[in-house]
KOLTORTOR-503510 format. One record per residue (C-alpha): residue number from 0; residue in three letters; x, y, z. Coordinates in pm, whole numbers, plus 32768, in hexadecimal, padded with zeros to 4 digits. Example, Ala and Ser with C-alpha at 12.3 -4.5 7.8 and 13.67 -1.06 7.14 Angstrom:
// residues 2
<0; "ALA"; <84CE; 7E3E; 830C>>
<1; "SER"; <8557; 7F96; 82CA>>
// end
This chain:
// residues 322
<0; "UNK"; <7F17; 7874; 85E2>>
<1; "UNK"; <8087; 7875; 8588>>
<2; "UNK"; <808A; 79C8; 84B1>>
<3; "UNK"; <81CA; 7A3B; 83B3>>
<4; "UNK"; <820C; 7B9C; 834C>>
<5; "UNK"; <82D5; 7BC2; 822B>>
<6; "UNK"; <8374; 7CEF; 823E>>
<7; "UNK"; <83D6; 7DF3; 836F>>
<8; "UNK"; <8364; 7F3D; 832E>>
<9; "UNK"; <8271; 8027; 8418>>
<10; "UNK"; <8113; 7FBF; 8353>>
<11; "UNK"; <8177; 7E2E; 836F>>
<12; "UNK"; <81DB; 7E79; 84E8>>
<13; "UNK"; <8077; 7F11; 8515>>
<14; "UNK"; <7FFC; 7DD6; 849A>>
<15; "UNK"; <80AC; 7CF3; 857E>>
<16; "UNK"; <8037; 7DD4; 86A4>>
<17; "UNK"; <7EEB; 7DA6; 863F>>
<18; "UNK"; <7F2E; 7C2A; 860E>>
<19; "UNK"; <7FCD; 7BF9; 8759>>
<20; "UNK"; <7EB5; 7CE2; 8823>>
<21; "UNK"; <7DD5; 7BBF; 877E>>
<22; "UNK"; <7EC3; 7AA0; 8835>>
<23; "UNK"; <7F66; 79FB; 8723>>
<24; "UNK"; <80F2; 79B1; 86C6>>
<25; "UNK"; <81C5; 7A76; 85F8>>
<26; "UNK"; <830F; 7A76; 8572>>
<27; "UNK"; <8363; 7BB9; 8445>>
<28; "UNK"; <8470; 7BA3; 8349>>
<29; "UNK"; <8565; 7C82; 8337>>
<30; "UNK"; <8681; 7C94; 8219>>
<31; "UNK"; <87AB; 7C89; 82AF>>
<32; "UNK"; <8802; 7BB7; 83CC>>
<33; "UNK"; <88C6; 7CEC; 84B7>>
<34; "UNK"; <8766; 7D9A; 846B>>
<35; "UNK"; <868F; 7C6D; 84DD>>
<36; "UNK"; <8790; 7C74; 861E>>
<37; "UNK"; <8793; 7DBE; 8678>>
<38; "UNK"; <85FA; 7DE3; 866F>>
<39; "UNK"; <8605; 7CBD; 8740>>
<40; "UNK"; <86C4; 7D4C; 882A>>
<41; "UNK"; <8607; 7E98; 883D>>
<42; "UNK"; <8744; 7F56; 8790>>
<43; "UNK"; <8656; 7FD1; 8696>>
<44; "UNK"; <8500; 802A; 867A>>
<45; "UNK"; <8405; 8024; 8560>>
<46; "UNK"; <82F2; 8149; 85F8>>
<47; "UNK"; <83A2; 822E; 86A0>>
<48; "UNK"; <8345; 8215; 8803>>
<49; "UNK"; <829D; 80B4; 87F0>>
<50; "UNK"; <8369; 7FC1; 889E>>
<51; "UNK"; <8361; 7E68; 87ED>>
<52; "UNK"; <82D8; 7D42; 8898>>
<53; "UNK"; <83EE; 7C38; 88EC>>
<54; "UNK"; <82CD; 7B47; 88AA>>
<55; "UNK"; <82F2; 7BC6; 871D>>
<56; "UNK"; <8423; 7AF0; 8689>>
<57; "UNK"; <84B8; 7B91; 857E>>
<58; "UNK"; <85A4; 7AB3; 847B>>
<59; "UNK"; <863E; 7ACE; 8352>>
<60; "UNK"; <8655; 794D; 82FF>>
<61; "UNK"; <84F0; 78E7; 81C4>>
<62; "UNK"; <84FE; 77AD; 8277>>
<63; "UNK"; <84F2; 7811; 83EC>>
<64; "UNK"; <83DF; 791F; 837C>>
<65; "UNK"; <830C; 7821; 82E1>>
<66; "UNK"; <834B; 770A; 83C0>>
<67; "UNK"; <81BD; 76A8; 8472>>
<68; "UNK"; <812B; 77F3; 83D4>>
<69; "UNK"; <7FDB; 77F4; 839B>>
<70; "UNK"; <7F91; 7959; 8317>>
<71; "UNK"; <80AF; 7A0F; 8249>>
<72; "UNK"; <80B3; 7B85; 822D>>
<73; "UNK"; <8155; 7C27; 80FF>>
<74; "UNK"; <81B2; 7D65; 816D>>
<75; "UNK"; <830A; 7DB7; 809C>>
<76; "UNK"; <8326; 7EE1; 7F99>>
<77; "UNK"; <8271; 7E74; 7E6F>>
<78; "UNK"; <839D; 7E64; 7DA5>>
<79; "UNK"; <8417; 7D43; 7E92>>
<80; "UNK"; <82EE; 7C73; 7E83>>
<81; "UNK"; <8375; 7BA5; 7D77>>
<82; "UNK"; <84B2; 7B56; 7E20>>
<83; "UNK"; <83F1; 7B21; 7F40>>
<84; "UNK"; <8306; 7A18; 7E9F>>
<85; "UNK"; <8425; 7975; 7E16>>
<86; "UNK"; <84FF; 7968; 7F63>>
<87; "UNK"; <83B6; 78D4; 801C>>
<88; "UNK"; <834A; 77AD; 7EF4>>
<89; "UNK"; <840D; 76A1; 7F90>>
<90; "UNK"; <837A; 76BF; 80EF>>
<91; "UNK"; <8212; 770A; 807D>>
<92; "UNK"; <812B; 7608; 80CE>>
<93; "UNK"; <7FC8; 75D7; 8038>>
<94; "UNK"; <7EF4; 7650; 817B>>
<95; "UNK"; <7FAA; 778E; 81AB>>
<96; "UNK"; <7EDA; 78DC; 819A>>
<97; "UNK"; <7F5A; 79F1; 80F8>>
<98; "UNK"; <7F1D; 7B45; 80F6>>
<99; "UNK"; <7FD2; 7C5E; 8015>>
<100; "UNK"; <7FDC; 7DC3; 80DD>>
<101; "UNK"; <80C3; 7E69; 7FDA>>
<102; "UNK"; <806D; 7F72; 7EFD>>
<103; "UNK"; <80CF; 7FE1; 7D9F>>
<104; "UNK"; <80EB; 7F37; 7C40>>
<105; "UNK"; <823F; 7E97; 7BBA>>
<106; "UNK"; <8336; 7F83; 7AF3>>
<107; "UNK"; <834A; 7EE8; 796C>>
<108; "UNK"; <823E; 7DF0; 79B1>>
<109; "UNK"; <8141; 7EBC; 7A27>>
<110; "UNK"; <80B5; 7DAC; 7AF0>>
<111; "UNK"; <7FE8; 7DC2; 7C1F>>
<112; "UNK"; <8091; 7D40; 7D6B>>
<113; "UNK"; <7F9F; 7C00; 7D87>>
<114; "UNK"; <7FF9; 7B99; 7C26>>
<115; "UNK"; <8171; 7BBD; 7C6A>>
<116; "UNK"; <814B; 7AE6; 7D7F>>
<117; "UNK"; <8090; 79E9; 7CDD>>
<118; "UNK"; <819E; 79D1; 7BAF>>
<119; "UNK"; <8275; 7929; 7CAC>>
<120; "UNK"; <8165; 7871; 7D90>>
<121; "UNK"; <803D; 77B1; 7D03>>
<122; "UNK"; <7F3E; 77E2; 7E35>>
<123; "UNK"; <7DC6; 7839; 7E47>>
<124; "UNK"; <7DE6; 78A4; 7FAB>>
<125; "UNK"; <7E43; 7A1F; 7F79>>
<126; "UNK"; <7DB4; 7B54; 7FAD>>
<127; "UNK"; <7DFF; 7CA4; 7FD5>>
<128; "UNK"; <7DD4; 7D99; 80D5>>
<129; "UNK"; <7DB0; 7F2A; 80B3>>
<130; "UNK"; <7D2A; 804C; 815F>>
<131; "UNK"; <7D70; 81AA; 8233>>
<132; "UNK"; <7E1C; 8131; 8332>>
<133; "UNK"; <7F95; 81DB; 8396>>
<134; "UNK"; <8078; 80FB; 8468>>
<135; "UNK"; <8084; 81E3; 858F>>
<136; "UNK"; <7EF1; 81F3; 8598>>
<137; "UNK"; <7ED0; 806B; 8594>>
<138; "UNK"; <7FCC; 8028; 86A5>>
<139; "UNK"; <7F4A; 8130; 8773>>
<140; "UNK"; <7DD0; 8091; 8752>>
<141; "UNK"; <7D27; 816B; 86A2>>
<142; "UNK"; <7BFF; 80FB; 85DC>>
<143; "UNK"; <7C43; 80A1; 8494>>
<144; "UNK"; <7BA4; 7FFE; 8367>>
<145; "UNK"; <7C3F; 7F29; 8272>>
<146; "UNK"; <7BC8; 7E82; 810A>>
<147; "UNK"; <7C15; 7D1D; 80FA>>
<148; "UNK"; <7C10; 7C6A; 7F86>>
<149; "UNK"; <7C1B; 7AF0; 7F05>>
<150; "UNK"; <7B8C; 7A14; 7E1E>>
<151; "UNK"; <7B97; 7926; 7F64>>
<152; "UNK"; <7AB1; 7936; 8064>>
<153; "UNK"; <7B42; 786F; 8134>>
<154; "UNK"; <7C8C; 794B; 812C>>
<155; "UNK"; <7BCB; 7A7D; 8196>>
<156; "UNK"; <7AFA; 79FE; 82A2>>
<157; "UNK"; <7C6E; 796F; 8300>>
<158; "UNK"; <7CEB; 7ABD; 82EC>>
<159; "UNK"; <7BD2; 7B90; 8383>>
<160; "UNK"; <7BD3; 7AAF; 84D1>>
<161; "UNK"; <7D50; 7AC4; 84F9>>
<162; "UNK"; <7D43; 7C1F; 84D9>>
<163; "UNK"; <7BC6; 7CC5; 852E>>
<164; "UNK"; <7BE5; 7D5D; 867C>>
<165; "UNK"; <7B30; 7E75; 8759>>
<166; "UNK"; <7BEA; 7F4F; 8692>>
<167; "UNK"; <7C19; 7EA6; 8507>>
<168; "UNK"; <7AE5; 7E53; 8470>>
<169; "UNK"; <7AF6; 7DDB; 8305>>
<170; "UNK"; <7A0C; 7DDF; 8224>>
<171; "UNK"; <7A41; 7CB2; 80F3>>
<172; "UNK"; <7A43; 7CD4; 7FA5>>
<173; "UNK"; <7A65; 7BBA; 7E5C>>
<174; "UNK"; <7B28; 7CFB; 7DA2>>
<175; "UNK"; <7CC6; 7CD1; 7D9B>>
<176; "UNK"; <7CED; 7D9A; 7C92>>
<177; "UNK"; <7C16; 7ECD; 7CEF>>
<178; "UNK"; <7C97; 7EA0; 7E91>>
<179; "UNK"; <7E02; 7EE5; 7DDF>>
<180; "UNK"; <7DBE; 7FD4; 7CB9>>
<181; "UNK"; <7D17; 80D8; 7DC8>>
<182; "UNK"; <7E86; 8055; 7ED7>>
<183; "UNK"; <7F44; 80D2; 7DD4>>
<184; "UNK"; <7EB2; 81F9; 7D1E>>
<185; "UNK"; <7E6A; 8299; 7E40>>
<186; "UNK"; <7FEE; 82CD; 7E76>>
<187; "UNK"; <7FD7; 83B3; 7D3A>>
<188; "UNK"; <7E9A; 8471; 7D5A>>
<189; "UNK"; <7F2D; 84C0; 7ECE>>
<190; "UNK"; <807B; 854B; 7E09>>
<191; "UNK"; <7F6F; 862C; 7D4A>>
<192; "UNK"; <7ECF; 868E; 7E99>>
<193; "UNK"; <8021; 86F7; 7F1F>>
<194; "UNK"; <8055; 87D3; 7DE6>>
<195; "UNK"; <7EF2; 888E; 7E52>>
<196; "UNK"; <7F75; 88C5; 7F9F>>
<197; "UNK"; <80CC; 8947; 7F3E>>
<198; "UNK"; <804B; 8A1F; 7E5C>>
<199; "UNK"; <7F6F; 8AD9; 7F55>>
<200; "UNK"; <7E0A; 8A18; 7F17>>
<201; "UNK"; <7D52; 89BA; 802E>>
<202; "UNK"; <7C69; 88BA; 80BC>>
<203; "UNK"; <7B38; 88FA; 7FB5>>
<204; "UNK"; <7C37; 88A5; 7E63>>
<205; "UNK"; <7CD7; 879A; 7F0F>>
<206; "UNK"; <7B65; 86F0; 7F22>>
<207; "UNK"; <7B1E; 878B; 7D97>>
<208; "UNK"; <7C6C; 8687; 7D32>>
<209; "UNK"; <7BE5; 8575; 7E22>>
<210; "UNK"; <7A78; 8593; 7D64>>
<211; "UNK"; <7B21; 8588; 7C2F>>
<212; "UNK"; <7C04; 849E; 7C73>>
<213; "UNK"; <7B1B; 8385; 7CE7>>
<214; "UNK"; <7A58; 8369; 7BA3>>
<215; "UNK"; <7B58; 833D; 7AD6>>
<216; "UNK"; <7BE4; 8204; 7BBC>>
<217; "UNK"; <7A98; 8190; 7BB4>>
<218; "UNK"; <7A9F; 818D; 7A38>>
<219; "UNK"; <7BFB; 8103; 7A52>>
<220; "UNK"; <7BB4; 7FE9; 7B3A>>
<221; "UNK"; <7A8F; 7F92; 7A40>>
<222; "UNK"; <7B73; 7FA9; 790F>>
<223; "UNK"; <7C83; 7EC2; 79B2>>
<224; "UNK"; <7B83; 7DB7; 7A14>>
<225; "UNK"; <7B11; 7E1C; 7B8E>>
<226; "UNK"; <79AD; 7E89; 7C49>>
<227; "UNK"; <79B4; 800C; 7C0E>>
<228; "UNK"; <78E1; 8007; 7D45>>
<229; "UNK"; <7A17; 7F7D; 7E0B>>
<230; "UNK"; <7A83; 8123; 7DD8>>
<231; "UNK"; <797A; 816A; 7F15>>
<232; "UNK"; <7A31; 8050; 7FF6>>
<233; "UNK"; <7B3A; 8099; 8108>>
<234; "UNK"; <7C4F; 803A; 800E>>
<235; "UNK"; <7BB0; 8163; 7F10>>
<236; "UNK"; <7B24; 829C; 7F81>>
<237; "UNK"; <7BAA; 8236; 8104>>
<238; "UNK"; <7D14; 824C; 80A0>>
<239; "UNK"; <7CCA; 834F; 7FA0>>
<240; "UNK"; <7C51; 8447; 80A3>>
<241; "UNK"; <7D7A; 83CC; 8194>>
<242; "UNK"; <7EAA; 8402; 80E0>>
<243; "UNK"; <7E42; 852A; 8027>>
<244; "UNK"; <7E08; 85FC; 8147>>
<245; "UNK"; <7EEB; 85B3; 822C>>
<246; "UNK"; <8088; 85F0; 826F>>
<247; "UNK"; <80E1; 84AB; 82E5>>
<248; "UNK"; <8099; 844E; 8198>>
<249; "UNK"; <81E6; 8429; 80EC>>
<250; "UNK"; <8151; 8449; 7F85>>
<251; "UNK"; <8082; 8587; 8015>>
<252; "UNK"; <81B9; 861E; 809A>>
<253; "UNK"; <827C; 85CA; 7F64>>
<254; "UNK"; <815E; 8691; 7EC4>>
<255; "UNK"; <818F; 87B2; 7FA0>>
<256; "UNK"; <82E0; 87E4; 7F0F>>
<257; "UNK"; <828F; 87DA; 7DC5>>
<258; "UNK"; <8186; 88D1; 7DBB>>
<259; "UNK"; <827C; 89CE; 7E78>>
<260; "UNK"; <8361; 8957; 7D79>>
<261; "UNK"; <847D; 8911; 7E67>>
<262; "UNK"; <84FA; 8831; 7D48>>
<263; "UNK"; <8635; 87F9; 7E11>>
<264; "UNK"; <858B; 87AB; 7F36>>
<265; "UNK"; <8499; 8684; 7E86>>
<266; "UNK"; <85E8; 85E4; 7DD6>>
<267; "UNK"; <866D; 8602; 7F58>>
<268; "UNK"; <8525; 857D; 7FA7>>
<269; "UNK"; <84FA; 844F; 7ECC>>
<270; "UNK"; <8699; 83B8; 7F07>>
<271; "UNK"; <8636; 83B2; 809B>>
<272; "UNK"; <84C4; 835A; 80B0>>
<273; "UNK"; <8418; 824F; 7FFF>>
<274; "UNK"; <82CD; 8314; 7F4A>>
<275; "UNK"; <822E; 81EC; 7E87>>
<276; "UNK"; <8154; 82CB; 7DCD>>
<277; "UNK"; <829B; 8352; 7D1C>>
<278; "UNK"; <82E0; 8208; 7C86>>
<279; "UNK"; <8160; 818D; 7C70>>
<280; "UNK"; <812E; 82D9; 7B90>>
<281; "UNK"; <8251; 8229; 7A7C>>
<282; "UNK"; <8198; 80C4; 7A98>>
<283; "UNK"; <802E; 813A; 7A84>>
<284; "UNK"; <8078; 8255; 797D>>
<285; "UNK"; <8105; 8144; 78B9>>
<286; "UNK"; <8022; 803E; 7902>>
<287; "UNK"; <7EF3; 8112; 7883>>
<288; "UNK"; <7F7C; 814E; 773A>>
<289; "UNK"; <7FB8; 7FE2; 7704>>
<290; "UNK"; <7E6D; 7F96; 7743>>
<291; "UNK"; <7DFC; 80DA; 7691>>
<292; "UNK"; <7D08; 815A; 7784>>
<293; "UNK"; <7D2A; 82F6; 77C1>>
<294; "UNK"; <7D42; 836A; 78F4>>
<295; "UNK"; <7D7D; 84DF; 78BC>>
<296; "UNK"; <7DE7; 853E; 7A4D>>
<297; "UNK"; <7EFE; 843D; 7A5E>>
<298; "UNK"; <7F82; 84DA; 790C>>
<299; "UNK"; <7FBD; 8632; 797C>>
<300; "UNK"; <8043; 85B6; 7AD5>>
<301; "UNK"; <814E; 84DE; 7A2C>>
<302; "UNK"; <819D; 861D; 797D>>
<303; "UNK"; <81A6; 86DE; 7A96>>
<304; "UNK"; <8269; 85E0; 7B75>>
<305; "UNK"; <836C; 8568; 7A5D>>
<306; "UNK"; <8372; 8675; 7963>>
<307; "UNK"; <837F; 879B; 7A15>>
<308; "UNK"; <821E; 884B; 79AD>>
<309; "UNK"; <818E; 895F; 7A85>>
<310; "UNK"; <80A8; 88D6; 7B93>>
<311; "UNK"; <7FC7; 89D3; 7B80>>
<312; "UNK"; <7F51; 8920; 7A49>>
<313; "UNK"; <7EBD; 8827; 7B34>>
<314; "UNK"; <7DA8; 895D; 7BAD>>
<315; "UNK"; <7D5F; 89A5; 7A22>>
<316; "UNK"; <7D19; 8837; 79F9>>
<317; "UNK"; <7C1A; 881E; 7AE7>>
<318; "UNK"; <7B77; 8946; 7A8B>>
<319; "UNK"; <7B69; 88D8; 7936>>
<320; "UNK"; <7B4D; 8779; 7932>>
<321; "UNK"; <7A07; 86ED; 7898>>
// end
């Protein structure tokens, strides 16, 4: 199949490694043209120490991207999906395939990533894709497990036969809206997790948070419309326990500095690395209160994160929470 990635960062590279192991085309966006040129030309890489395919063709022309695609990736920063969607509309054609790998909900709108895209294209092929899975891991074949959601079955058996290999397995689901929720609040309970390890904690109250942490997404996936059971998938408690225990987690590490409170070194932090659970902490923090479901964790870490509160408070919360 003739497969489009929309987007060229390390996780959407990792995906058209895994596409390309599995024989088919691809061609990834980039946004600039010198950018599309130089990875072309092996000037620049997108893993350190993975060389990219020249079989991979990378452009930064919607049309040439979309041209004879039969699967398109989105696999921008959320906050680029709608541009995105928009740039893409006049080459999309009704058989295309879609498949949404970003993560995070829309500043102001509070939208999830699927509904932004939708806004701008009418399709019933999408789904979404979401699990523990780091770039460097996928490219170098480890095994890894992925959640796959759409109201189409025909998109996700589409999807799971580009993409299933002897090292992705993914396991379907009918739940968009729970798949993303657990994407993107996982980003912020993984800040929290990073405050426990700066401030000394180890291993045992990093699982307390986790614990903790899960039943209130289940309850929020439920409240919002999703399967709370989608909490015990790969996209859930996978990525949950993933990128809150580990330091290639940028949101974990983000944490770190925080609970040391190396306030310097998190402003430092946030202008040169992109930590999505920074700016997924504003949306969902806001979103909740719109839709006036409590959610008492996220409250005190939006404190801590953007008002300045002790992070310690985070250790008298658990302790005390009912």
């Amino acid at each position: 199949m003739n497969i489009t990635i929309m987007g060229s960062g390390a996780f959407g590279f990792s995906i058209a490694m895994m596409l390309r192991k599995n024989g088919h085309k691809i061609k990834m966006w980039s946004h600039s043209e010198e950018q599309a040129r130089d990875l072309q030309n092996g000037k620049l890489e997108l893993i350190p120490g993975v060389k990219i395919p020249k079989n991979i063709v990378f452009t930064s022309n919607y049309g040439e991207a979309l041209l004879d695609a039969d699967i398109v990736f989105i696999m921008v920063a959320a906050k680029f999906v709608g541009n995105i969607a928009e740039g893409i509309k006049p080459f999309i054609k009704p058989e295309m395939h879609f498949c949404i790998g970003s993560k995070g909900i829309e500043q102001g709108s509070c939208k999830f990533v699927h509904q932004i895209f939708k806004d701008h294209i009418k399709t019933k092929n999408l789904s979404v894709i979401s699990g523990p899975s780091f770039a460097i891991d996928v490219v170098n074949n480890e095994p890894i497990g992925f959640a796959i959601a759409s109201e189409s079955v025909k998109t996700r058996n589409v999807i799971i036969k580009a993409l299933a290999s002897d090292t992705i397995k993914l396991r379907p689901s009918t739940d968009i809206i729970g798949v993303e929720l657990c994407g993107s609040i996982k980003n912020v309970i993984a800040v929290a997790a990073g405050m426990l390890e700066g401030l000394g904690y180890k291993e045992s109250t990093r699982s307390f948070l986790i614990v903790e942490s899960m039943h209130d997404i289940k309850e929020l996936i439920k409240g919002l419309g999703g399967k709370k059971r989608t909490i015990l998938s790969f996209a859930g408690i996978g990525d949950l326990l993933l990128t809150c225990t580990s330091v290639k987690s940028r949101n974990y590490s983000y944490g770190i500095l925080l609970g040391q409170k190396d306030y310097d070194g998190a402003k430092q932090y946030l202008e040169t690395t992109t930590v999505e659970g920074y700016y997924t902490l504003k949306s969902i923090y806001t979103l909740l209160r719109r839709k006036k479901i409590k959610m008492p964790v996220i409250d005190l870490i939006y404190k801590i994160v953007m008002k300045n509160e002790d992070p310690s408070l985070l250790v008298n919360f658990l302790i005390t929470k009912k």
